[in-house]
Backbone and ligand atoms as CSV (ligand in chain L), in Angstrom:
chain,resi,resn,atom,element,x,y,z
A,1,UNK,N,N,98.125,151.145,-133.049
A,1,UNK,CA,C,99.185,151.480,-132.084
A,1,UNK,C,C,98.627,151.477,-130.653
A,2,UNK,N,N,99.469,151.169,-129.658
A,2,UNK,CA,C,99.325,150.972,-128.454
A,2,UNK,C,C,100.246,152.221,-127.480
A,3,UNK,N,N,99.490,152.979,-127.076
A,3,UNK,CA,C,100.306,153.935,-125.875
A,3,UNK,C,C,100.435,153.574,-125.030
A,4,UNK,N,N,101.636,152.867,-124.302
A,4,UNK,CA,C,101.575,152.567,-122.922
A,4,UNK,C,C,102.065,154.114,-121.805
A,5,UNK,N,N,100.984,153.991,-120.875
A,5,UNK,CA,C,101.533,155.312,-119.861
A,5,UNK,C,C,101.896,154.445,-118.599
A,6,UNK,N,N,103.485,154.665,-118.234
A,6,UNK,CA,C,103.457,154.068,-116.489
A,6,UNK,C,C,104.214,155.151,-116.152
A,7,UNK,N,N,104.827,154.437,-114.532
A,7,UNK,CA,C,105.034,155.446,-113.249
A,7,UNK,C,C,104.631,155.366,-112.403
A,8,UNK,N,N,105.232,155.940,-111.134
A,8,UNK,CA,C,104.457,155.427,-109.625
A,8,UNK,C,C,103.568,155.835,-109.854
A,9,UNK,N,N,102.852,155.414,-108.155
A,9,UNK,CA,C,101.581,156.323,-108.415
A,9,UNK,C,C,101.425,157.313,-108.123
A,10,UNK,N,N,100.624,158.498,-108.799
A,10,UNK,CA,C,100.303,159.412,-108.546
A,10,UNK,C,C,101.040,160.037,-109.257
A,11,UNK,N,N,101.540,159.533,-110.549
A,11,UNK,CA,C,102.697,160.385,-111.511
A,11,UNK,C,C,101.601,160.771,-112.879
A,12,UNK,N,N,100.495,160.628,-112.646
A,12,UNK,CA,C,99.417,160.830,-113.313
A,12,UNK,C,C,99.013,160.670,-115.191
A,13,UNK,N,N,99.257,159.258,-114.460
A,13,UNK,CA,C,99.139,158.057,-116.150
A,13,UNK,C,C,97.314,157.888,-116.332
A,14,UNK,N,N,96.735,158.268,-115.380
A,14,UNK,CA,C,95.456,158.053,-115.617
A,14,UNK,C,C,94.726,159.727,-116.517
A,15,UNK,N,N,95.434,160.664,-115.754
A,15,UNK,CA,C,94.263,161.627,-115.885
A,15,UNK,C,C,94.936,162.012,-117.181
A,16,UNK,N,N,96.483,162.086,-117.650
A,16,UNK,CA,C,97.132,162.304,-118.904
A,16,UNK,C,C,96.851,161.292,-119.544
A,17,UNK,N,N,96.452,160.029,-119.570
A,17,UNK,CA,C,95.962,159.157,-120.484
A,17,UNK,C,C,94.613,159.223,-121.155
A,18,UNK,N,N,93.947,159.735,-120.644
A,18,UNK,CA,C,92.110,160.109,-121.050
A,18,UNK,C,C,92.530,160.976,-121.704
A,19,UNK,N,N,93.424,162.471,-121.583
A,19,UNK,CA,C,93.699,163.349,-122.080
A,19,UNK,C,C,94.195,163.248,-123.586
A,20,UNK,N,N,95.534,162.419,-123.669
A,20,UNK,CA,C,96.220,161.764,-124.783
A,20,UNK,C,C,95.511,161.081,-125.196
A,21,UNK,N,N,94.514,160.233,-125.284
A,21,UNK,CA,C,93.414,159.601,-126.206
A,21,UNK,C,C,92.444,160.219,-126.721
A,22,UNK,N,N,91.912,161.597,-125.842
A,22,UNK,CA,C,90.700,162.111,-126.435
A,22,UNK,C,C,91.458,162.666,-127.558
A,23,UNK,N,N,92.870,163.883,-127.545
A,23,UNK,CA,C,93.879,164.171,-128.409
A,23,UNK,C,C,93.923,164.119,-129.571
A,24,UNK,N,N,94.152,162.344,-129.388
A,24,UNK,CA,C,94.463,161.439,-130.890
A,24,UNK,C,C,93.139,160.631,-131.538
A,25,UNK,N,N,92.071,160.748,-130.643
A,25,UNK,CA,C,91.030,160.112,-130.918
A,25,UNK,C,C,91.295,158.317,-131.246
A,26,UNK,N,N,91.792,157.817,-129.911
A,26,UNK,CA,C,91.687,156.764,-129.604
A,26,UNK,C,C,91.095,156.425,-128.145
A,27,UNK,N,N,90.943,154.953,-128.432
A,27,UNK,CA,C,90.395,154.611,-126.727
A,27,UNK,C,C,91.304,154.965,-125.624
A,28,UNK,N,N,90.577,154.922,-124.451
A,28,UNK,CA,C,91.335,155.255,-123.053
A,28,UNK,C,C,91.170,153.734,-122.087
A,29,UNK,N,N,92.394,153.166,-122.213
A,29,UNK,CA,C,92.240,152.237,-121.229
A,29,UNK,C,C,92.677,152.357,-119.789
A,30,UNK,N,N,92.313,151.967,-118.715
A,30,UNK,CA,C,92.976,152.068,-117.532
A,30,UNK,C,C,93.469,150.562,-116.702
A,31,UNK,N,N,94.040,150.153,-116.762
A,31,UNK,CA,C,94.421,148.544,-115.624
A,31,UNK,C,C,93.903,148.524,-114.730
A,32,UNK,N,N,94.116,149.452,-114.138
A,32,UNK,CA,C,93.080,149.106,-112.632
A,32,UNK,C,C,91.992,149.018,-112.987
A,33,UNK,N,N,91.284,149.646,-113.421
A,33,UNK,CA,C,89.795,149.813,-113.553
A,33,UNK,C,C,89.554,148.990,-114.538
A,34,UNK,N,N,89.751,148.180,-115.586
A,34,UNK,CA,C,89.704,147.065,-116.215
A,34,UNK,C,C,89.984,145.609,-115.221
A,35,UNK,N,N,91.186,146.042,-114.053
A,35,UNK,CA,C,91.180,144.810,-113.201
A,35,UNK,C,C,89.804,144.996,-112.404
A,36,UNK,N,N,89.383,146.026,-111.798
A,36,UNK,CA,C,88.557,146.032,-111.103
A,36,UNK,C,C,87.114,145.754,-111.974
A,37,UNK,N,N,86.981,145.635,-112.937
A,37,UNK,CA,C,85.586,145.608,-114.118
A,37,UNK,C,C,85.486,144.288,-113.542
A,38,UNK,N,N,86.743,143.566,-114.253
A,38,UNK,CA,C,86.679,141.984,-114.217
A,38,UNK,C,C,86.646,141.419,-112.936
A,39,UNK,N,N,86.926,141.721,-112.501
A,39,UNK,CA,C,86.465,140.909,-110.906
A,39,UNK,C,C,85.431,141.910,-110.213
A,40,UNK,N,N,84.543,142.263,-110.792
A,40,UNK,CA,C,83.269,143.152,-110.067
A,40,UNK,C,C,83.811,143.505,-108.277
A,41,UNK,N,N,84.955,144.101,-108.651
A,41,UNK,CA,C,85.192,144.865,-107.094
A,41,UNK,C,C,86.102,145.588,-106.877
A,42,UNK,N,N,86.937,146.472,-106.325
A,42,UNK,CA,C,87.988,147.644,-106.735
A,42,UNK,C,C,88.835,147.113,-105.984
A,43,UNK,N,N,90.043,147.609,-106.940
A,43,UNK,CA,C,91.705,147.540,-106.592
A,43,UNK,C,C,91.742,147.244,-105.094
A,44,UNK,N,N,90.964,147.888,-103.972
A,44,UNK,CA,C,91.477,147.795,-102.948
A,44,UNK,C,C,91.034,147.194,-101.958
A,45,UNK,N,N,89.937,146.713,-102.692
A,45,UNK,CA,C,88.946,145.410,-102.295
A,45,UNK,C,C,89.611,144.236,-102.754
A,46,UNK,N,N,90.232,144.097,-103.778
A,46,UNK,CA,C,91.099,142.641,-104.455
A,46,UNK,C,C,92.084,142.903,-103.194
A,47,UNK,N,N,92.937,143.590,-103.073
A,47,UNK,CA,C,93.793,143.669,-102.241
A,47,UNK,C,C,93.370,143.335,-100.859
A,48,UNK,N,N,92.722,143.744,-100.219
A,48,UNK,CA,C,92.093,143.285,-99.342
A,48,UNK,C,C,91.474,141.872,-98.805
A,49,UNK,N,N,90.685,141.507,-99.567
A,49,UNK,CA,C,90.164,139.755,-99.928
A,49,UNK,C,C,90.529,139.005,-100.289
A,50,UNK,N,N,91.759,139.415,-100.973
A,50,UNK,CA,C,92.634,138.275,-101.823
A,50,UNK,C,C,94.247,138.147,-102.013
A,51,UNK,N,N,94.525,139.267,-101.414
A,51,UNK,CA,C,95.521,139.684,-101.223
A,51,UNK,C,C,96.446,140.021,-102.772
A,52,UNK,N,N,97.853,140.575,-102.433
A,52,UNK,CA,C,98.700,141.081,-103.390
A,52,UNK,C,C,98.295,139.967,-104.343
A,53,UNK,N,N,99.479,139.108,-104.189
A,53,UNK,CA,C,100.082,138.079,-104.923
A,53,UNK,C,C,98.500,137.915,-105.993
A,54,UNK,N,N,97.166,137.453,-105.444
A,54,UNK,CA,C,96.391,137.439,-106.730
A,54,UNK,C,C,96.252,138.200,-107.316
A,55,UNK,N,N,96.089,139.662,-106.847
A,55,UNK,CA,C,96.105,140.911,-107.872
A,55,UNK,C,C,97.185,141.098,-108.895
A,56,UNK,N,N,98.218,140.485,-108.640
A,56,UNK,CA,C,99.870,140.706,-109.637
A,56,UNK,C,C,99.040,139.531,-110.662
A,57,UNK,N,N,98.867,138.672,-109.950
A,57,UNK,CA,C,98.609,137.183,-111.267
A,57,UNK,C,C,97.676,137.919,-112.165
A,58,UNK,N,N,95.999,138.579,-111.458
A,58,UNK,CA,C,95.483,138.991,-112.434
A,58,UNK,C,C,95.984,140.221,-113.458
A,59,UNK,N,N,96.528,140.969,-112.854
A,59,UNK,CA,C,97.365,142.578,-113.152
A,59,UNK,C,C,97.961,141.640,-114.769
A,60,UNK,N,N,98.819,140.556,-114.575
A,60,UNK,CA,C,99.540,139.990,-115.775
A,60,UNK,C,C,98.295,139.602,-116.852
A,61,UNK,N,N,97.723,138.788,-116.246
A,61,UNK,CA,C,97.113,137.977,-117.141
A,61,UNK,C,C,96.056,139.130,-118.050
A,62,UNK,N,N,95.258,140.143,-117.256
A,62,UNK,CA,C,94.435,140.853,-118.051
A,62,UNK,C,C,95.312,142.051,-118.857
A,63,UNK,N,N,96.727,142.432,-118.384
A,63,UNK,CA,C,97.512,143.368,-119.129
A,63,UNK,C,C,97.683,141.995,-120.707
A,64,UNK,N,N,98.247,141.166,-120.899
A,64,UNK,CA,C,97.690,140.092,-121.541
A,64,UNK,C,C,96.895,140.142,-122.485
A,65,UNK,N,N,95.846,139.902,-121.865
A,65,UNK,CA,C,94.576,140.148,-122.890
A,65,UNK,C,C,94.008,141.722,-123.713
A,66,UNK,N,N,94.443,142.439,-122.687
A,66,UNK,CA,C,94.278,144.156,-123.056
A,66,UNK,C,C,95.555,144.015,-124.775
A,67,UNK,N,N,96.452,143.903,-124.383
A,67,UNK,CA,C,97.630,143.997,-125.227
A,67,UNK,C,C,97.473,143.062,-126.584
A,68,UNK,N,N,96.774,142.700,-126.588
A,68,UNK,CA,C,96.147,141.596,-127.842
A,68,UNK,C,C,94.890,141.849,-128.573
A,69,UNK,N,N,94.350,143.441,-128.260
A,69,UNK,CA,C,93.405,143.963,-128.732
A,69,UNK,C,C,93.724,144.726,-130.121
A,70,UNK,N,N,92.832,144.675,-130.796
A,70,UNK,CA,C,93.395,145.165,-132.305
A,70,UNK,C,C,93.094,146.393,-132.219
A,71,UNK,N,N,93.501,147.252,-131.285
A,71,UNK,CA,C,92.476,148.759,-131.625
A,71,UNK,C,C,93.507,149.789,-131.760
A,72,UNK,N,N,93.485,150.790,-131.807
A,72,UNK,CA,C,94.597,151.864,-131.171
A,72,UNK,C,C,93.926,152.606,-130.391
A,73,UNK,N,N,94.653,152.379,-129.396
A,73,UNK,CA,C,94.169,152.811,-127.663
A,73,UNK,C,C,95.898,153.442,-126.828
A,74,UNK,N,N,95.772,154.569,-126.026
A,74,UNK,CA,C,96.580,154.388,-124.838
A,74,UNK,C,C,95.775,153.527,-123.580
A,75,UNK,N,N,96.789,152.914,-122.964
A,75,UNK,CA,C,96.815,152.223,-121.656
A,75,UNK,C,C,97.475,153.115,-120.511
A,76,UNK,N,N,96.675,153.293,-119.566
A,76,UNK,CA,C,97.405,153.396,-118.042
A,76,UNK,C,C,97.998,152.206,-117.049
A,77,UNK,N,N,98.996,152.504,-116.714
A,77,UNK,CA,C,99.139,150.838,-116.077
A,77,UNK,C,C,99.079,151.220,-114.805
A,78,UNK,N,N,98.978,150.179,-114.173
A,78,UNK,CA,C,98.946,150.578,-112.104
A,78,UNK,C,C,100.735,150.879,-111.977
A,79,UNK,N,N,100.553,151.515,-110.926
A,79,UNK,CA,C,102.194,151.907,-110.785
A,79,UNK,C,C,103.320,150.761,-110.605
A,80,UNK,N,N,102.700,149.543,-109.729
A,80,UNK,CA,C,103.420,148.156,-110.128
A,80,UNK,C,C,103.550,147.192,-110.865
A,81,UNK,N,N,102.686,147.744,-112.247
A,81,UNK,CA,C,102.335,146.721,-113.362
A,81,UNK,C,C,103.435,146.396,-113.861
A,82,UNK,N,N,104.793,147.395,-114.080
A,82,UNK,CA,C,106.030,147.081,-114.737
A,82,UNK,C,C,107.387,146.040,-114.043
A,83,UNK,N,N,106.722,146.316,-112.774
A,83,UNK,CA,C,107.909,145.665,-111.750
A,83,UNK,C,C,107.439,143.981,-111.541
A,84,UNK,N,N,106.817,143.601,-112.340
A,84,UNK,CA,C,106.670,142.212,-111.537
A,84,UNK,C,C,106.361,141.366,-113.116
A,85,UNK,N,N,106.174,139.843,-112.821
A,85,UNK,CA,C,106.076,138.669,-114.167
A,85,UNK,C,C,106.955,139.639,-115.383
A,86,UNK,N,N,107.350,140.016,-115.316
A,86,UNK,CA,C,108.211,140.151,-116.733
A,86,UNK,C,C,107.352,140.934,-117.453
A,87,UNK,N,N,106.666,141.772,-116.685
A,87,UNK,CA,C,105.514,142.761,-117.697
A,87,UNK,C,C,106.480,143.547,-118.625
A,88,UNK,N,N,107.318,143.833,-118.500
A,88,UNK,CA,C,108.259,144.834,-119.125
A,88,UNK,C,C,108.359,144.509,-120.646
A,89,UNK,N,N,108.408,142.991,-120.407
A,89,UNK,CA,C,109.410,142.044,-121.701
A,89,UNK,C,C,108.229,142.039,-122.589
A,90,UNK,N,N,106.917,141.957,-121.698
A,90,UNK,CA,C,105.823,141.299,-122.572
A,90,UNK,C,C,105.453,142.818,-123.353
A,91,UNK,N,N,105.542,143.833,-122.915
A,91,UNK,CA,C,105.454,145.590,-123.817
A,91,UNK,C,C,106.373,145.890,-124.612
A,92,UNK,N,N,107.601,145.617,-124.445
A,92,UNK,CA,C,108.750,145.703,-124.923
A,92,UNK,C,C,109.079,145.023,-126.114
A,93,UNK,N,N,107.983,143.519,-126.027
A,93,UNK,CA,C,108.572,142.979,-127.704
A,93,UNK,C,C,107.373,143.386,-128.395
A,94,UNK,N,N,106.044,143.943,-128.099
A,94,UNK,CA,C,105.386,143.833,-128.678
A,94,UNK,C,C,105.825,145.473,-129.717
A,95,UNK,N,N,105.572,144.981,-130.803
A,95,UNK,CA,C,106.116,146.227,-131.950
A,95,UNK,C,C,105.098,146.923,-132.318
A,96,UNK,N,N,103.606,146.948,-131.913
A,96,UNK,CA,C,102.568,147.992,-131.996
A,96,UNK,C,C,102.825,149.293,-130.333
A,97,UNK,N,N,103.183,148.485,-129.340
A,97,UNK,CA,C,103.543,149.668,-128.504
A,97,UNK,C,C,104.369,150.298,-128.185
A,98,UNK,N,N,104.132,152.089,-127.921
A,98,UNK,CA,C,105.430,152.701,-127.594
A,98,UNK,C,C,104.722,153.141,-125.964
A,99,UNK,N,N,105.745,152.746,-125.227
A,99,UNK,CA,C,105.877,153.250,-123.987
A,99,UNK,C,C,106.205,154.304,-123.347
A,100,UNK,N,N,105.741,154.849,-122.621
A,100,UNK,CA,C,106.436,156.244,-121.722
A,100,UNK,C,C,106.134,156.497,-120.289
A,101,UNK,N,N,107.883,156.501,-120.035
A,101,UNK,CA,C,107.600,156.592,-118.158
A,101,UNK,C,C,107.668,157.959,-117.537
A,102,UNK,N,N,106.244,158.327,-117.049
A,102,UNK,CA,C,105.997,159.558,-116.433
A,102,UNK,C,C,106.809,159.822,-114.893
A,103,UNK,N,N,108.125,160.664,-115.235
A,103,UNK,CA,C,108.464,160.665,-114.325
A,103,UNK,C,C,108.806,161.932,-113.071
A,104,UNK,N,N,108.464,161.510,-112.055
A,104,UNK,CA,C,108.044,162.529,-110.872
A,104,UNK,C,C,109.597,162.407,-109.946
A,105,UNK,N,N,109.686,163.783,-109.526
A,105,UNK,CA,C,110.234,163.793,-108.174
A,105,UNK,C,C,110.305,163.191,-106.850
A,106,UNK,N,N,110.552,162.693,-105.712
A,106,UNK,CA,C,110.178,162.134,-104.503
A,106,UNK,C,C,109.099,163.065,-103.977
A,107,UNK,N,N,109.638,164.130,-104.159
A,107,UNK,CA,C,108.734,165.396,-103.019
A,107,UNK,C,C,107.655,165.413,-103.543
A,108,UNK,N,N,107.625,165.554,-105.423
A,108,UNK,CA,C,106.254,165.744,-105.490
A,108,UNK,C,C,105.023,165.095,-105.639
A,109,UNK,N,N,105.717,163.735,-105.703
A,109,UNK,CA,C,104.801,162.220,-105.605
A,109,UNK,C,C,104.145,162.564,-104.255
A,110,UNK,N,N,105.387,162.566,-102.812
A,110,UNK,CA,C,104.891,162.451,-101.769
A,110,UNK,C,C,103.762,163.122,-100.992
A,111,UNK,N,N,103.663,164.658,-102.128
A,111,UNK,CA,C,102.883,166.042,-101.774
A,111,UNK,C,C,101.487,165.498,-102.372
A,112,UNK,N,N,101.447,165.065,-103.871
A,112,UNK,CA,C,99.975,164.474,-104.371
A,112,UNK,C,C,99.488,163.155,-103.856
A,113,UNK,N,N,100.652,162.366,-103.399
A,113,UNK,CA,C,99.999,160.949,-103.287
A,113,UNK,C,C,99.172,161.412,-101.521
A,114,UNK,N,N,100.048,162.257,-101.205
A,114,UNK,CA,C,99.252,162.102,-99.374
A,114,UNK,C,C,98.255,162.828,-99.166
A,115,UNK,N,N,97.482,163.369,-99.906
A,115,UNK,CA,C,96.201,163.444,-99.779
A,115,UNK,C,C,95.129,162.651,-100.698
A,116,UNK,N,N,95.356,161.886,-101.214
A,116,UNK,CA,C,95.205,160.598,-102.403
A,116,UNK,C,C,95.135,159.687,-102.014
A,117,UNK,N,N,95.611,158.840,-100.754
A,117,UNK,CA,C,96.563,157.210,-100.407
A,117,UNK,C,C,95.199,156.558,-99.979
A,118,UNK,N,N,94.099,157.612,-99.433
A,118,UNK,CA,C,93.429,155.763,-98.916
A,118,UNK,C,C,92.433,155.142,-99.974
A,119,UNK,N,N,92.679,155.521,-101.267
A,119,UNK,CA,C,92.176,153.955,-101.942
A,119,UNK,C,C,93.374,153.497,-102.863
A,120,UNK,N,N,94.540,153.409,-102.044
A,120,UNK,CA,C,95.647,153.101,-102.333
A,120,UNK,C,C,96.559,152.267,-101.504
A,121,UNK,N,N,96.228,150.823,-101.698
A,121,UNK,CA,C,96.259,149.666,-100.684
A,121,UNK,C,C,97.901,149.858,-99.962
A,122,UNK,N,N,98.601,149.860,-100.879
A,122,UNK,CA,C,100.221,150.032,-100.581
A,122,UNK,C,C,100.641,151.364,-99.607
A,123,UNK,N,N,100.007,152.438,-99.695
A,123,UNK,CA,C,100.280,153.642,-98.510
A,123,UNK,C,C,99.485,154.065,-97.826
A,124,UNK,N,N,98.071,153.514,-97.821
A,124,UNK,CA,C,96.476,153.666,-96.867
A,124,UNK,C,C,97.119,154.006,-95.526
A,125,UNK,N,N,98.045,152.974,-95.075
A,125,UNK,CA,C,98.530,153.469,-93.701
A,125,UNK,C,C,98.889,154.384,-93.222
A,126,UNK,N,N,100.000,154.792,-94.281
A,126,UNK,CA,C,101.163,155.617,-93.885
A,126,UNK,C,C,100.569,156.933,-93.464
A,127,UNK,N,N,101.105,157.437,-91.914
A,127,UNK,CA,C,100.280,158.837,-91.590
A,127,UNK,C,C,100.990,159.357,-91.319
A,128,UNK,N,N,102.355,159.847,-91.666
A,128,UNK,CA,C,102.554,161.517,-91.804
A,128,UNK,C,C,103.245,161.450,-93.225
A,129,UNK,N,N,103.472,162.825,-93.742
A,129,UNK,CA,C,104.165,163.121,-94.860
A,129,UNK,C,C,105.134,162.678,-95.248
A,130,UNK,N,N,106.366,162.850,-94.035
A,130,UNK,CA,C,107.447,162.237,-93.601
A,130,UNK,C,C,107.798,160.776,-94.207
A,131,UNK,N,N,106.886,160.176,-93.291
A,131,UNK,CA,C,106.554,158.692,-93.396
A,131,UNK,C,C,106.569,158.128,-95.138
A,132,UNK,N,N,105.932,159.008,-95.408
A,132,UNK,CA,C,105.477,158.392,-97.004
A,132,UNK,C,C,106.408,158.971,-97.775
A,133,UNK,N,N,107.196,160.089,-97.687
A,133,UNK,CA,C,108.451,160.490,-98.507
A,133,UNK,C,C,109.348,159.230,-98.603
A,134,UNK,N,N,109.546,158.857,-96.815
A,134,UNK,CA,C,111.041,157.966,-96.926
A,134,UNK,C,C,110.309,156.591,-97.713
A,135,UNK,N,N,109.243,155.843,-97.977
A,135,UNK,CA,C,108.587,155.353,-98.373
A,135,UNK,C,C,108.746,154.762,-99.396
A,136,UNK,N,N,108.565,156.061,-99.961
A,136,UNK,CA,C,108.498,156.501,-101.575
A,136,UNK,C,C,109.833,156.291,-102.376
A,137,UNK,N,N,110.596,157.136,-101.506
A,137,UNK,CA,C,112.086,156.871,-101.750
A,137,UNK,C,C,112.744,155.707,-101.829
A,138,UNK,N,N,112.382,154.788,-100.973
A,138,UNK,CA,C,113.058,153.619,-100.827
A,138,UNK,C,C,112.098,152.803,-102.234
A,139,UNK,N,N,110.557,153.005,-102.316
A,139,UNK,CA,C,110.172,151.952,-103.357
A,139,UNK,C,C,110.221,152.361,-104.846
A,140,UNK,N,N,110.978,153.866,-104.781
A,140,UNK,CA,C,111.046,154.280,-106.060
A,140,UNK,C,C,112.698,153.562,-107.016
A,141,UNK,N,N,113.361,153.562,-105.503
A,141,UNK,CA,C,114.605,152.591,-105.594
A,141,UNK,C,C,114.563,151.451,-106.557
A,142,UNK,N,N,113.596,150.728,-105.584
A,142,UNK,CA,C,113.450,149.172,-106.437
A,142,UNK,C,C,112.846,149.648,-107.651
A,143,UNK,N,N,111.856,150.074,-107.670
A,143,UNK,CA,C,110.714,150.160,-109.019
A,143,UNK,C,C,111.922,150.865,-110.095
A,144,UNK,N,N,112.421,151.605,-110.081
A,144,UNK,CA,C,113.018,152.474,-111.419
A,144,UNK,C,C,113.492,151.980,-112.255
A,145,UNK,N,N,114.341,150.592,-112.367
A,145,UNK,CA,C,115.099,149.854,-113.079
A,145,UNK,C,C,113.987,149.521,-113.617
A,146,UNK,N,N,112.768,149.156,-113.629
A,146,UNK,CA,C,111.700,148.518,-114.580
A,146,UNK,C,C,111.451,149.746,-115.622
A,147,UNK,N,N,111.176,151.083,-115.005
A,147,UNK,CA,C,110.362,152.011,-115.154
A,147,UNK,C,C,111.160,152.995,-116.347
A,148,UNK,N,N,112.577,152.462,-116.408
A,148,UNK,CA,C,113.459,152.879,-117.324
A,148,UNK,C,C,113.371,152.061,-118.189
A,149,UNK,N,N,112.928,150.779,-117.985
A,149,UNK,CA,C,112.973,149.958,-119.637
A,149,UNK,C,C,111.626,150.785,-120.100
A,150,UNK,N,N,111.369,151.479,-120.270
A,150,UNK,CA,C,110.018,152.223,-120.912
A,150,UNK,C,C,110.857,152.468,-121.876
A,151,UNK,N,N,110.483,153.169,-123.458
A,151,UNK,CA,C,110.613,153.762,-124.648
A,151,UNK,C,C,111.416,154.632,-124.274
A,152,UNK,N,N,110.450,155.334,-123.573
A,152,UNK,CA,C,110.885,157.274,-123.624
A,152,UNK,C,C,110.574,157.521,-121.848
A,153,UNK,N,N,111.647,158.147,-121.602
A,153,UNK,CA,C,111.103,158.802,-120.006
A,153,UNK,C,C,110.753,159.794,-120.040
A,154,UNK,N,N,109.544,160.750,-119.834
A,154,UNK,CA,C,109.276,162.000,-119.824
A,154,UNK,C,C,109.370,162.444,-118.318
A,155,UNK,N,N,110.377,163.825,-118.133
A,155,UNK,CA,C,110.413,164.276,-116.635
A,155,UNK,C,C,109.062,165.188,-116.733
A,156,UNK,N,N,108.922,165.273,-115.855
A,156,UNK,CA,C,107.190,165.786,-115.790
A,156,UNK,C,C,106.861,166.643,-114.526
A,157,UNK,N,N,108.337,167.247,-113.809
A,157,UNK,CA,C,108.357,167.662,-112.676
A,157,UNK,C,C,107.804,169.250,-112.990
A,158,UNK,N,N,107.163,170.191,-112.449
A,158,UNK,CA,C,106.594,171.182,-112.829
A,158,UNK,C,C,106.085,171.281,-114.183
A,159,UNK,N,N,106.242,170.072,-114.774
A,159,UNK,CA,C,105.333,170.937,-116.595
A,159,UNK,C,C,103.432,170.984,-116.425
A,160,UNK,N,N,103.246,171.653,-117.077
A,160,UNK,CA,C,101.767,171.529,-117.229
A,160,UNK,C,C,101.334,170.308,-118.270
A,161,UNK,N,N,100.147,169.688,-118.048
A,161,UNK,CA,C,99.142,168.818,-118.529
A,161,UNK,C,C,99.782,168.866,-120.552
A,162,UNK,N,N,99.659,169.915,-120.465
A,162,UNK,CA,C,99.509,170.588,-121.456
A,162,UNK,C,C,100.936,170.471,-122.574
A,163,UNK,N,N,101.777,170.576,-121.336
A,163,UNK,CA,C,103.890,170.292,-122.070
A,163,UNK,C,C,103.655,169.229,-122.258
A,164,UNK,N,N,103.411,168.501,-120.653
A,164,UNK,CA,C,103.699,166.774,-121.175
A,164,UNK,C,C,103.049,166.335,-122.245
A,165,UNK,N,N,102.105,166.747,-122.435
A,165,UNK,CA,C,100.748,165.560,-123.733
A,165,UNK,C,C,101.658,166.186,-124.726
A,166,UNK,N,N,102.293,167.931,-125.463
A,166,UNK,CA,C,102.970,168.148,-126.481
A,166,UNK,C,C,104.127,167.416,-126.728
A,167,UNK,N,N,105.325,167.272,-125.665
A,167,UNK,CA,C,106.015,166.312,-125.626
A,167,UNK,C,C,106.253,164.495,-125.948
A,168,UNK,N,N,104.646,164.213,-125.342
A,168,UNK,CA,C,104.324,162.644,-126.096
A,168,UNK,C,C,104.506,162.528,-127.741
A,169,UNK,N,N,103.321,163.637,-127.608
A,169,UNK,CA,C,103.095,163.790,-129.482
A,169,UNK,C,C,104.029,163.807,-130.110
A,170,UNK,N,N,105.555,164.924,-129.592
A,170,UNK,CA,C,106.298,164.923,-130.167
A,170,UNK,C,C,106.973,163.290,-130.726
A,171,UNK,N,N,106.858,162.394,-129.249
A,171,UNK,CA,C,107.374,161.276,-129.665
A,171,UNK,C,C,107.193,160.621,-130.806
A,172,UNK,N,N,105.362,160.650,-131.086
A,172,UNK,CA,C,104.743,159.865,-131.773
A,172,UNK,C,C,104.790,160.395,-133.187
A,173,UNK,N,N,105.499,161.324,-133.261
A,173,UNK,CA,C,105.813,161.650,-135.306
A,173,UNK,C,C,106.525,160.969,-136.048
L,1,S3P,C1,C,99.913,149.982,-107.287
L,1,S3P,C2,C,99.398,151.090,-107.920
L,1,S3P,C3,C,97.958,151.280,-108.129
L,1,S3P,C4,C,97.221,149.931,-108.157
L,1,S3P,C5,C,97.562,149.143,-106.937
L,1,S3P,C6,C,99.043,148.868,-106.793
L,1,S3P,C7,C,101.382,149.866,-107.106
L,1,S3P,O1,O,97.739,151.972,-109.361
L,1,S3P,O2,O,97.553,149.206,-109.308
L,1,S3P,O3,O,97.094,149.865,-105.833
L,1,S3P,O4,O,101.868,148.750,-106.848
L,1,S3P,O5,O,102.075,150.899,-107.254
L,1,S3P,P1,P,97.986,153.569,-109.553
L,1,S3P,O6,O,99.429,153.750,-109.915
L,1,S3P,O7,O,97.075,153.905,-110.689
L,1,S3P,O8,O,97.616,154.247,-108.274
């Protein structure tokens, strides 16, 4: 079986994904950090040198190869892994994974991501709070329609570490 974890960023698919694998005693995968393995340089260095558009091509192609692994593992995906090439379709038919979209508030994305953003190519700029709320808001707009084809949406607004991972499990009986 395959756990997929998405959600913007900072809806915390990485640090609940290590968590939910140690759990179940499966692997912990992460996308970024698997994109960044394979091209010996980080997310925000690809972004930087090579811009978006190659990072989406690779983002597909190595979600791809990750997803064709015989193991049982959860996956973290980058927060735009679902919105672009039809990543959705390619999780969605596959019948070893169940998906779940970790989902956050505006305010409280905007409260964790802004002290978080600069190795975070997409809001590095943005300098006030303000700024990155209306931001957020507007790209949570576009992104959600992907982020709902997930399995299961878990709201995740005040729960502890601890609800959400009981709540997954619950899924997985
Ligand atoms: C991105 C989210 C990042 C990373 C890249 C682009 C996005 O992952 O993939 O910076 O488009 O939302 P996290 O969600 O793990 O920060």
């Amino acid at each position: 079986m395959i756990i997929i974890l998405l959600g913007y960023m900072g809806s915390g698919k990485s640090t609940l994904g290590k968590e939910l694998a140690t759990v179940l005693n499966y692997k912990f995968l992460d996308l970024d950090d698997y994109i960044a393995e394979k091209e010996n340089s980080s997310v925000s260095m690809v972004f930087k040198s090579k811009g978006e558009i190659y990072f989406r091509r690779k983002e597909t192609e190595y979600l791809k190869e990750i997803i064709n692994l015989p193991e049982n593992y959860v996956l973290s995906l980058g927060g735009g892994t679902p919105c672009y090439s039809e990543n959705m379709k390619l999780i969605n038919s596959n019948t070893n994974v169940v998906s779940f979209y970790l989902k956050l508030s505006i305010p409280l994305l905007s409260k964790r991501l802004f002290v978080a953003k600069e190795q975070r190519p997409l809001i590095s700029h943005i300098d006030s709070e303000d700024d990155l709320l209306e931001f957020i808001g507007k790209h949570l707009f576009e992104r959600s329609p992907f982020y709902h084809e997930a399995e299961h949406i878990i709201n995740t607004d005040n729960k502890s570490m601890q609800e959400v991972l009981e709540t997954i499990l619950t899924h997985l009986i």
